[in-house]
PDB file of N, CA, C and O in Angstrom, chain B, residues numbered from 101:
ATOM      1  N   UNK B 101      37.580 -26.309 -27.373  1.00  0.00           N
ATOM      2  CA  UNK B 101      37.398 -27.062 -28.607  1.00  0.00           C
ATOM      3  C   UNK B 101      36.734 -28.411 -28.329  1.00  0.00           C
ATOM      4  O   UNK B 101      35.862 -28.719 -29.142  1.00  0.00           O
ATOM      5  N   UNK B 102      36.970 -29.252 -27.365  1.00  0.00           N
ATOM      6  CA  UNK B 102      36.168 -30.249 -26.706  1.00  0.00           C
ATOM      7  C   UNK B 102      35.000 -30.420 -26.781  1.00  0.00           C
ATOM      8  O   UNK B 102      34.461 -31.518 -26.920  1.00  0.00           O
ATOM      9  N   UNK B 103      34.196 -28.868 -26.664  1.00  0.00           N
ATOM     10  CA  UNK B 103      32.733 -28.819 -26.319  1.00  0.00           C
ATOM     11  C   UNK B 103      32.341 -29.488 -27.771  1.00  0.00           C
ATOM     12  O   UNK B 103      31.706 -30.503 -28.057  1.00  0.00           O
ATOM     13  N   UNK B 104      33.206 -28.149 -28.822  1.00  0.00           N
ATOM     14  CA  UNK B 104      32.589 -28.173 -30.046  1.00  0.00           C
ATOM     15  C   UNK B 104      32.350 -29.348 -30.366  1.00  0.00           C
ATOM     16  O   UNK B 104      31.264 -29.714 -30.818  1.00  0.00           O
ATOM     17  N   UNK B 105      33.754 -30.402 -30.090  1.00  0.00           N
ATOM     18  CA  UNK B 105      33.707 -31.485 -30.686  1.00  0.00           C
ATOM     19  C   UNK B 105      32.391 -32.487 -29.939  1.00  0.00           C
ATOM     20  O   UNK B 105      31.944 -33.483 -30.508  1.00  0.00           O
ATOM     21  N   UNK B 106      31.959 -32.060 -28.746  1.00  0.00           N
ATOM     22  CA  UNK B 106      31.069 -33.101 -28.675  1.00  0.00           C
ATOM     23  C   UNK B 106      29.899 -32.953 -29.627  1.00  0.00           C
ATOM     24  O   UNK B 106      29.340 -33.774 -30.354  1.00  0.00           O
ATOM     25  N   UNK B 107      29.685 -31.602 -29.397  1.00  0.00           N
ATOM     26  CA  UNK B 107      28.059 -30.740 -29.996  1.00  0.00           C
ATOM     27  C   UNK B 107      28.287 -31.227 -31.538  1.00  0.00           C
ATOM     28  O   UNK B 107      27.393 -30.860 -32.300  1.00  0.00           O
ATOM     29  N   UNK B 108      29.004 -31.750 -31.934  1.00  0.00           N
ATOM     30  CA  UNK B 108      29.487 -31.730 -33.519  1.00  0.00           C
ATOM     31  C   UNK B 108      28.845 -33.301 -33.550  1.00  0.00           C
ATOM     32  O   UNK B 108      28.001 -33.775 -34.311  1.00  0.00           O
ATOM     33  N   UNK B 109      29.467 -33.826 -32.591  1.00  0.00           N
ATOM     34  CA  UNK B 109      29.183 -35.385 -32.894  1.00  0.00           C
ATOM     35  C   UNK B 109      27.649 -35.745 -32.626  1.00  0.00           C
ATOM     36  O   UNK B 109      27.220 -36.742 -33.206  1.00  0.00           O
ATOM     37  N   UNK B 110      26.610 -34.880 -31.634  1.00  0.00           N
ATOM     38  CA  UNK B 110      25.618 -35.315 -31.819  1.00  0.00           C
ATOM     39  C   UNK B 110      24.662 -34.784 -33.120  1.00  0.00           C
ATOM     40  O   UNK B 110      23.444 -34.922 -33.013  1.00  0.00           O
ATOM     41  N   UNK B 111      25.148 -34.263 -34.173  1.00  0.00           N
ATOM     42  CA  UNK B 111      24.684 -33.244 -35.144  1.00  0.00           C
ATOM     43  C   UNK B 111      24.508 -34.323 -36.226  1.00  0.00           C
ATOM     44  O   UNK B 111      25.438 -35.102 -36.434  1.00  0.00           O
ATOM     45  N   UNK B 112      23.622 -34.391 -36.766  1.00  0.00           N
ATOM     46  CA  UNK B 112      23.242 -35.321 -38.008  1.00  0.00           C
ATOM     47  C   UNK B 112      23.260 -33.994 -39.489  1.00  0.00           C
ATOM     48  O   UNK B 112      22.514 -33.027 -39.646  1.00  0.00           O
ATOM     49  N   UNK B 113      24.646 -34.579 -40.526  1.00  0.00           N
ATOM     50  CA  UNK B 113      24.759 -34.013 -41.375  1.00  0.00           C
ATOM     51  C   UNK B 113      23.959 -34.261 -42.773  1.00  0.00           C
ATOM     52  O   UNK B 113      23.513 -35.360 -43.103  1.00  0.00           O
ATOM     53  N   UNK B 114      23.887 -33.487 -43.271  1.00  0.00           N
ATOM     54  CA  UNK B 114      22.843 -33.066 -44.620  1.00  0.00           C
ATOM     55  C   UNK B 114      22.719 -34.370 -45.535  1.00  0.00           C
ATOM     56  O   UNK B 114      21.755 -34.765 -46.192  1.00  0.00           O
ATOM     57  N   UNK B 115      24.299 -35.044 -45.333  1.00  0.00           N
ATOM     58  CA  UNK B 115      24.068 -36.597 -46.917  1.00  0.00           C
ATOM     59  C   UNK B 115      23.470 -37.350 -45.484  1.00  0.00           C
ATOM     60  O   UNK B 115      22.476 -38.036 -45.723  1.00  0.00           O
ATOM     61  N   UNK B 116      23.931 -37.344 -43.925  1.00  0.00           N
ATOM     62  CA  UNK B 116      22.918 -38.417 -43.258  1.00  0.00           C
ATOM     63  C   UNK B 116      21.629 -38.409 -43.325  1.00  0.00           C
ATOM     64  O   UNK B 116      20.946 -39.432 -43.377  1.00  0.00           O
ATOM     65  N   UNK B 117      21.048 -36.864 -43.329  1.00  0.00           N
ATOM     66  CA  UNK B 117      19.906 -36.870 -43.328  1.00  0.00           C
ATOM     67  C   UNK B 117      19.147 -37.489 -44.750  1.00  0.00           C
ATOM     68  O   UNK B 117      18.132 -38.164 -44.585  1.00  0.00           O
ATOM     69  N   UNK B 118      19.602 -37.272 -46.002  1.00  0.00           N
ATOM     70  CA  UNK B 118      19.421 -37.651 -47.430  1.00  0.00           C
ATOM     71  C   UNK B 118      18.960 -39.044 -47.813  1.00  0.00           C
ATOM     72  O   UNK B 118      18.147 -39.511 -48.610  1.00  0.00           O
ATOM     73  N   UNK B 119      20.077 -39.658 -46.642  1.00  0.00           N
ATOM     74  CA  UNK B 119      20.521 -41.067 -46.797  1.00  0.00           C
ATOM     75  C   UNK B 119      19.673 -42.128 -46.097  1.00  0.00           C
ATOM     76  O   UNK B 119      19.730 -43.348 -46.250  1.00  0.00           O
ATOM     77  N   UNK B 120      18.540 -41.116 -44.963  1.00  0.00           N
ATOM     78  CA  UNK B 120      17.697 -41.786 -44.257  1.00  0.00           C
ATOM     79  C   UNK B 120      16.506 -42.863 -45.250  1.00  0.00           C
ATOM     80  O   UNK B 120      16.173 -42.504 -46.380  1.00  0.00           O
ATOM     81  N   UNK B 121      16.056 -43.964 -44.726  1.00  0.00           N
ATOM     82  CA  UNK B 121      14.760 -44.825 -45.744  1.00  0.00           C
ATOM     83  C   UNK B 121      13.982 -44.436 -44.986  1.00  0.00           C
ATOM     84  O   UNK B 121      13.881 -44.868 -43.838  1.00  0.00           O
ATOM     85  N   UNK B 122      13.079 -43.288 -45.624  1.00  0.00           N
ATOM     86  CA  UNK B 122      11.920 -42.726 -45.216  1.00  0.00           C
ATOM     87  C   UNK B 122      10.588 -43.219 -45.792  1.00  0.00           C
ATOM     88  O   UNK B 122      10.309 -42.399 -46.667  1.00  0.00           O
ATOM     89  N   UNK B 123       9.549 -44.227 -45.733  1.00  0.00           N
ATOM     90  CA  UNK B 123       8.587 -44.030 -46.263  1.00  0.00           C
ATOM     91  C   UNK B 123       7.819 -43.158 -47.345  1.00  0.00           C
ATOM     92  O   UNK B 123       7.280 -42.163 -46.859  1.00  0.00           O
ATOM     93  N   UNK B 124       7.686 -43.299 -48.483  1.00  0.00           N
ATOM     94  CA  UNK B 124       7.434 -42.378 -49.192  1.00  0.00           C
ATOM     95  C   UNK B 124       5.816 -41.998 -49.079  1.00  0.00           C
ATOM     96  O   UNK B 124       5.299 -41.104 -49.750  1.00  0.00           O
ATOM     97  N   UNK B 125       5.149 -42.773 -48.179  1.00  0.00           N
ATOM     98  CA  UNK B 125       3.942 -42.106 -47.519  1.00  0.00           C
ATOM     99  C   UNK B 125       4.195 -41.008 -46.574  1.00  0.00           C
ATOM    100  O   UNK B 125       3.645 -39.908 -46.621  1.00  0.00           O
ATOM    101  N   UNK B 126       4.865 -41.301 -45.911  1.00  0.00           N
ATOM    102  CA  UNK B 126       5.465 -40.068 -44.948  1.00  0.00           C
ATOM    103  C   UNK B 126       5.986 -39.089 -45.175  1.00  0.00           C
ATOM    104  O   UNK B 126       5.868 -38.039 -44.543  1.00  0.00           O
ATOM    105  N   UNK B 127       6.728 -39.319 -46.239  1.00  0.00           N
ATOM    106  CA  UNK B 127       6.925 -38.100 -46.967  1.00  0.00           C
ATOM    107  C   UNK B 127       5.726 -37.042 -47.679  1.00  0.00           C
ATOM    108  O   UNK B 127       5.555 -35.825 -47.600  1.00  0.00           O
ATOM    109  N   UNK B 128       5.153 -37.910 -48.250  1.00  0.00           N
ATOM    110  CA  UNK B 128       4.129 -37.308 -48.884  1.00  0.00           C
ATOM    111  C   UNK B 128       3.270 -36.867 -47.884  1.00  0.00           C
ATOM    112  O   UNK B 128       2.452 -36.238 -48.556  1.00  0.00           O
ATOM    113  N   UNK B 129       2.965 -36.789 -46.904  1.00  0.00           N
ATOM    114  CA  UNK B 129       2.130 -36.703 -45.830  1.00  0.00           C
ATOM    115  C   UNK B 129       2.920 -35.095 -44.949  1.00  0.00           C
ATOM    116  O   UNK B 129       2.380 -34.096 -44.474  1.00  0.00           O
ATOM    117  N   UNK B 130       4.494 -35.542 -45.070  1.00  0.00           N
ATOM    118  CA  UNK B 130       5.353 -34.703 -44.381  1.00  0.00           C
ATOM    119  C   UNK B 130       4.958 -33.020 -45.426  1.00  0.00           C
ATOM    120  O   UNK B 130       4.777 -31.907 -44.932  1.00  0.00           O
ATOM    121  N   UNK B 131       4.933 -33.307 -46.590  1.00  0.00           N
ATOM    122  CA  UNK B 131       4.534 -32.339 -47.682  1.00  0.00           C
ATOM    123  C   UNK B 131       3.247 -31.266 -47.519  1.00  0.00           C
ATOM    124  O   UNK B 131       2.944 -30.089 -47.327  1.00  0.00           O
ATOM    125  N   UNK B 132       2.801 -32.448 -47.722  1.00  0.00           N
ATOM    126  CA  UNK B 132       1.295 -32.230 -47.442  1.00  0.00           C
ATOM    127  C   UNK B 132       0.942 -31.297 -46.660  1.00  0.00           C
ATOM    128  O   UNK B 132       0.553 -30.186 -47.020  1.00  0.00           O
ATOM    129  N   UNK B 133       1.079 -31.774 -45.290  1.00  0.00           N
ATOM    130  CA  UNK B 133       1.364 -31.047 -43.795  1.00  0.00           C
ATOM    131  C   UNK B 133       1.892 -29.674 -43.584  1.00  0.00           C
ATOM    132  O   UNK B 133       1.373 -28.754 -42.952  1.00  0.00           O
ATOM    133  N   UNK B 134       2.960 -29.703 -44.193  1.00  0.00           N
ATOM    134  CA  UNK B 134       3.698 -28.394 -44.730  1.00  0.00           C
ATOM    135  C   UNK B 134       2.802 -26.847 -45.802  1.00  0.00           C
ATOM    136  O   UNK B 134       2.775 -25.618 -45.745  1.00  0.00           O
ATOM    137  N   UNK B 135       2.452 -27.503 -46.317  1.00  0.00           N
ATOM    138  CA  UNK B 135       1.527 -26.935 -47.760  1.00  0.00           C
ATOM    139  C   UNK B 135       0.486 -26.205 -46.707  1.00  0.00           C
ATOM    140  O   UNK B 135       0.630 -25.000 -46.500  1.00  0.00           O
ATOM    141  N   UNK B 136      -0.567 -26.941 -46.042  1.00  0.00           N
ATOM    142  CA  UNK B 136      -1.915 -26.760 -45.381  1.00  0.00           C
ATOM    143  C   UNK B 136      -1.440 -25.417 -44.022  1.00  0.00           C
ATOM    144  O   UNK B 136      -0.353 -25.231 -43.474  1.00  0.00           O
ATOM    145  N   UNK B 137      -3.005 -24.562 -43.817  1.00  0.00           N
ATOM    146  CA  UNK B 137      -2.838 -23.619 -43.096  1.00  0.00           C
ATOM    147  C   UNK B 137      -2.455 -24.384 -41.595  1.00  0.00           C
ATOM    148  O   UNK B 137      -2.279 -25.574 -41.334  1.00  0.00           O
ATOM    149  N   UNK B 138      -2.413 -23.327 -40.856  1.00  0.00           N
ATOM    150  CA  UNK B 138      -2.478 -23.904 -39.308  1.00  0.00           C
ATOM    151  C   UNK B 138      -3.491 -24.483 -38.928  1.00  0.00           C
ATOM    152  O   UNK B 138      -3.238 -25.526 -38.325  1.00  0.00           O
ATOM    153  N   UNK B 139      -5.512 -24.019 -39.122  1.00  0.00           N
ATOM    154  CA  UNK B 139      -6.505 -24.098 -39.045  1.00  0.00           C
ATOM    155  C   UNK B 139      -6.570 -25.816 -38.727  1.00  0.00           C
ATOM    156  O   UNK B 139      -6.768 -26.598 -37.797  1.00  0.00           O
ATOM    157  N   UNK B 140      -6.155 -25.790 -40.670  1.00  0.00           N
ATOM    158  CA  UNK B 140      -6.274 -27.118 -41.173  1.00  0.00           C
ATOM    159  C   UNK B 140      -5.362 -28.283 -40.547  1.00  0.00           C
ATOM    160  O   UNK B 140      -5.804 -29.429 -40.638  1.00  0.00           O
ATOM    161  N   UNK B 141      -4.114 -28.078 -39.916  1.00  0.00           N
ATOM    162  CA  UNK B 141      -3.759 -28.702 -39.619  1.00  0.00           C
ATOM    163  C   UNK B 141      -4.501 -29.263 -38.189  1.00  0.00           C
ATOM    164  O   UNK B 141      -4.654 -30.460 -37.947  1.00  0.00           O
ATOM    165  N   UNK B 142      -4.936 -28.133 -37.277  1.00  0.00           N
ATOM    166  CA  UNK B 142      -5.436 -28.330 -36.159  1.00  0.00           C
ATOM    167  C   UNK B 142      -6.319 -29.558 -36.401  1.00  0.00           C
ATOM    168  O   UNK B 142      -6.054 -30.529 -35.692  1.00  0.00           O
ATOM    169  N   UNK B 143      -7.275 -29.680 -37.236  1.00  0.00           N
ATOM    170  CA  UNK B 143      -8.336 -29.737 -37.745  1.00  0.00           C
ATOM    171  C   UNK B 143      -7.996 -31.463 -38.537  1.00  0.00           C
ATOM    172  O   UNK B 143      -8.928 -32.232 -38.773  1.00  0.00           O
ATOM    173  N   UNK B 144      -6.809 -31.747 -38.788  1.00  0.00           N
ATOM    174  CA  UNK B 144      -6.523 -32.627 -39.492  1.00  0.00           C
ATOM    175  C   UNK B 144      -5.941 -34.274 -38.320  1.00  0.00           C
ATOM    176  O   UNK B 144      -6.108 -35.490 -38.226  1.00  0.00           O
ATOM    177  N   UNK B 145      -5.128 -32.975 -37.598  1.00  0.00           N
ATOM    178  CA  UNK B 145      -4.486 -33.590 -36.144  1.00  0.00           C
ATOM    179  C   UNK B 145      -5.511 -34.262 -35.117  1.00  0.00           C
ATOM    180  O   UNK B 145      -5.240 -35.174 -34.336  1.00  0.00           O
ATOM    181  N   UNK B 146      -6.912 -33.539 -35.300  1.00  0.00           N
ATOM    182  CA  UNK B 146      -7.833 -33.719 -34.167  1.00  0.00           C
ATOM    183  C   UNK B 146      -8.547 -34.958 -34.633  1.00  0.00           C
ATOM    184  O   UNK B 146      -8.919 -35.904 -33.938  1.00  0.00           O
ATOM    185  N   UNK B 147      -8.711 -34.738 -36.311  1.00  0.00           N
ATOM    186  CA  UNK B 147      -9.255 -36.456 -36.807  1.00  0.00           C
ATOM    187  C   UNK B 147      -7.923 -37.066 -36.011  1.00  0.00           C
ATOM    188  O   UNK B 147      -7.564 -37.366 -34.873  1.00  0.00           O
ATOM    189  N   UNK B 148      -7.634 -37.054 -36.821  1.00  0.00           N
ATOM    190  CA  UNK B 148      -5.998 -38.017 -36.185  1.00  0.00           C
ATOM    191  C   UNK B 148      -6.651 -38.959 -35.137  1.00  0.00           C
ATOM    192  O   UNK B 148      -7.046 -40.125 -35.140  1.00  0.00           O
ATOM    193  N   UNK B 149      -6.583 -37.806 -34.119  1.00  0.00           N
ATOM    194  CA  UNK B 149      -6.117 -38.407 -32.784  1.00  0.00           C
ATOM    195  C   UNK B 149      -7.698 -38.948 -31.943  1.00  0.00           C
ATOM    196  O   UNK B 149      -7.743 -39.460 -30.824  1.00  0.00           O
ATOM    197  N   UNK B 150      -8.601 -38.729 -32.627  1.00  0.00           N
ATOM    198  CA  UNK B 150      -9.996 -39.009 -32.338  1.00  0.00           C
ATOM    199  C   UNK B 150     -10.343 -40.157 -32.967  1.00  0.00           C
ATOM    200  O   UNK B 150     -11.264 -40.903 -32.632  1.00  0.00           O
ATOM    201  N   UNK B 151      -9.212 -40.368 -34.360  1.00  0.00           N
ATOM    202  CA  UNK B 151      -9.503 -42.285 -34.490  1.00  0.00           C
ATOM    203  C   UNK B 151      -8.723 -42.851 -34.216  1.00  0.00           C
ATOM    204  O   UNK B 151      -8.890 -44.002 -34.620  1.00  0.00           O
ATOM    205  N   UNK B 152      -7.612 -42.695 -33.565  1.00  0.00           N
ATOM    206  CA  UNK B 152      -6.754 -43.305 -33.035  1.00  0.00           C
ATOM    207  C   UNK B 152      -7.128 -43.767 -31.440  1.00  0.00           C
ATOM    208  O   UNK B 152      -6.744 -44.751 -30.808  1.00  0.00           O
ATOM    209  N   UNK B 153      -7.921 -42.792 -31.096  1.00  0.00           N
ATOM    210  CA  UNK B 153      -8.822 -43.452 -29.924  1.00  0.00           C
ATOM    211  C   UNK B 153     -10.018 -43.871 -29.931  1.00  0.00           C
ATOM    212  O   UNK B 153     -10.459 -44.181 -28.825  1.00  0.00           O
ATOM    213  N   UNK B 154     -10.843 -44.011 -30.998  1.00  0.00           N
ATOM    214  CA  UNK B 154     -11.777 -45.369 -31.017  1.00  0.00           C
ATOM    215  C   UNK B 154     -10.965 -45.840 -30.893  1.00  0.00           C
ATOM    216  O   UNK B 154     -10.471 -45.863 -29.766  1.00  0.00           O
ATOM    217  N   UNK B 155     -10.358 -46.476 -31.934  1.00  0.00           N
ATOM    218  CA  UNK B 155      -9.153 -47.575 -32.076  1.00  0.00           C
ATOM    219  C   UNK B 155      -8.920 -48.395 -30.677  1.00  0.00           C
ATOM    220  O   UNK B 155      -9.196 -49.593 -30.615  1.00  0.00           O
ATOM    221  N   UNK B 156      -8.553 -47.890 -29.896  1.00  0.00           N
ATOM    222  CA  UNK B 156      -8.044 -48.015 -28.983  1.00  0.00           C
ATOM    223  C   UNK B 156      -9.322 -48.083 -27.974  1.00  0.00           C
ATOM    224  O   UNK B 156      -9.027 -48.753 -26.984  1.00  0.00           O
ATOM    225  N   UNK B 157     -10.589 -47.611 -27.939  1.00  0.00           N
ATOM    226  CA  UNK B 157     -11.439 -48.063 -26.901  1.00  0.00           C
ATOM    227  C   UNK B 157     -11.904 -49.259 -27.954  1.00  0.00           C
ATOM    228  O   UNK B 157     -11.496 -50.253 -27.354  1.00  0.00           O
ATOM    229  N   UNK B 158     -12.271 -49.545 -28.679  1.00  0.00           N
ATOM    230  CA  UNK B 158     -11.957 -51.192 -29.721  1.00  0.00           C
ATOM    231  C   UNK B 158     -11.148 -52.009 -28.935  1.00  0.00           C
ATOM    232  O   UNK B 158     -11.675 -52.760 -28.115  1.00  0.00           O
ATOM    233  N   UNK B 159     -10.087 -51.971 -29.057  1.00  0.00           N
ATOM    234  CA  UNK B 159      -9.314 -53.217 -28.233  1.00  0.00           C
ATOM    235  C   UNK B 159      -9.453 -52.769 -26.525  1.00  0.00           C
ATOM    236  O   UNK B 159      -8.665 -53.479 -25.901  1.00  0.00           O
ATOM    237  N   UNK B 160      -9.958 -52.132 -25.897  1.00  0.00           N
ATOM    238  CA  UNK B 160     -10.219 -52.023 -24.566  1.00  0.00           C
ATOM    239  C   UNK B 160     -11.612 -53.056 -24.536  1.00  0.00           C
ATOM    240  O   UNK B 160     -11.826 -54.104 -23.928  1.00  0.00           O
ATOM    241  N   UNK B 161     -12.190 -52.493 -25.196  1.00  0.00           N
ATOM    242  CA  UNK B 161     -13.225 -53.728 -25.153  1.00  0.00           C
ATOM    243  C   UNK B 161     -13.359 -54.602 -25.509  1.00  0.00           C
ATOM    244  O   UNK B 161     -14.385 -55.093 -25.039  1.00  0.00           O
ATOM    245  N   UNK B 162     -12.651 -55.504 -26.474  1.00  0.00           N
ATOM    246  CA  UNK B 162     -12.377 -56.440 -26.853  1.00  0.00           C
ATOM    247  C   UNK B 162     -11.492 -57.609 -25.485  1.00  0.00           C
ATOM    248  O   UNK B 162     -11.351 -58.831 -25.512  1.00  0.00           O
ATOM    249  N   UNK B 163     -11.064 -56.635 -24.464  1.00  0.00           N
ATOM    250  CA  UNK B 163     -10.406 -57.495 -23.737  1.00  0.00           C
ATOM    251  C   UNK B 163     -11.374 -57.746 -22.614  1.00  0.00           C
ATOM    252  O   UNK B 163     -11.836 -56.830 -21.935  1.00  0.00           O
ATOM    253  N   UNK B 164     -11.730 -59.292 -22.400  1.00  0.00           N
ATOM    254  CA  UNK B 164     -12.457 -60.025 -21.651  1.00  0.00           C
ATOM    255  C   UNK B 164     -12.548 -59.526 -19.885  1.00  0.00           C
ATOM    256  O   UNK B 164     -13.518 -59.228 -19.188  1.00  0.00           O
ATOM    257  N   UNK B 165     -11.313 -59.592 -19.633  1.00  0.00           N
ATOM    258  CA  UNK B 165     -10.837 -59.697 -18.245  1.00  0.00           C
ATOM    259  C   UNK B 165     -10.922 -58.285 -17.784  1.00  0.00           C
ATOM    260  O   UNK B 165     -10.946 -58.157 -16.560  1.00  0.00           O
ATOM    261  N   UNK B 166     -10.969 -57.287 -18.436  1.00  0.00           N
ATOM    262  CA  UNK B 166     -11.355 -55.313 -18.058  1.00  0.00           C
ATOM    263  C   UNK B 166     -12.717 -55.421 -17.969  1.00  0.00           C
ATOM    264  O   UNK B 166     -13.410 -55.946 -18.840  1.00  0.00           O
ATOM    265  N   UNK B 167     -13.166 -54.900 -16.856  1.00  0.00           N
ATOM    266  CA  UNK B 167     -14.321 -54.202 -16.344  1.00  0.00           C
ATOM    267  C   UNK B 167     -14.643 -52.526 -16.350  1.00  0.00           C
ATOM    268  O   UNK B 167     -14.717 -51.610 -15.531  1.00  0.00           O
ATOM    269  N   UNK B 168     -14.774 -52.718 -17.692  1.00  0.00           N
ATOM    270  CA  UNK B 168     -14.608 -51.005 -17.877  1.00  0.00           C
ATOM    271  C   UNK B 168     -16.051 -50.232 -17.990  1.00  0.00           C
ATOM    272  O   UNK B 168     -17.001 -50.452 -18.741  1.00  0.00           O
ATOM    273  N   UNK B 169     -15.853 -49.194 -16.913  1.00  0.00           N
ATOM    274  CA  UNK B 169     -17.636 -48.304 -17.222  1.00  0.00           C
ATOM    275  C   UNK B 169     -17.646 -47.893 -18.913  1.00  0.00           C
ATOM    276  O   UNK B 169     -16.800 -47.953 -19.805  1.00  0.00           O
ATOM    277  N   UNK B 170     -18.576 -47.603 -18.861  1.00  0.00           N
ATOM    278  CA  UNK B 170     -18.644 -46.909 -20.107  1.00  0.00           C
ATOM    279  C   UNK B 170     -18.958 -45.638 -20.427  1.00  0.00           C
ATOM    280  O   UNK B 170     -20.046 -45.111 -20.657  1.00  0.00           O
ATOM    281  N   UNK B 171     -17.734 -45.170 -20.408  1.00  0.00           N
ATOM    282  CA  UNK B 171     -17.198 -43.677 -20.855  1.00  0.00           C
ATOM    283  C   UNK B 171     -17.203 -43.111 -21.861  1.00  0.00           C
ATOM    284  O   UNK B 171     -16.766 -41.966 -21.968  1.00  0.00           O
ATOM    285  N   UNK B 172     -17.908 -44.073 -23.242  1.00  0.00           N
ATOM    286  CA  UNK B 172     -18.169 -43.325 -24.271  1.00  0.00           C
ATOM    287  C   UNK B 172     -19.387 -42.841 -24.710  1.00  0.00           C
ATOM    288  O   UNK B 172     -19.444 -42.137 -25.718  1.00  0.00           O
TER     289      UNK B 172
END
């Protein structure tokens, strides 16, 4: 009965989950996501993560003191 009781305590119940302050962009996004094929998601994920790295070679170059080739 021990076990149960631990496995119990790391378990997040249905009003905790309810009760979470979720962004209602995220939600809507969480929806969204849900709705769309696999294709599309692939496809949605890959923008994603392809401006999230400009982004990010942006502030690589923005920093003075990096001597970075240029890999793009």
């Amino acid at each position: 009965m021990e076990v149960n009781d631990k496995e119990e305590q790391g378990k997040t119940t249905v009003e905790e989950t309810v009760n979470l302050k979720i962004p209602k962009q995220v939600l809507d996004f969480a929806e969204f996501y849900a709705e769309i094929g696999s294709m599309e998601r692939d496809a949605l994920l890959t923008k994603i993560v392809i401006e999230r790295l400009r982004e990010m070679k942006e502030q690589f170059i923005t920093l003075p003191y990096l001597q970075i080739p240029e890999l793009w």
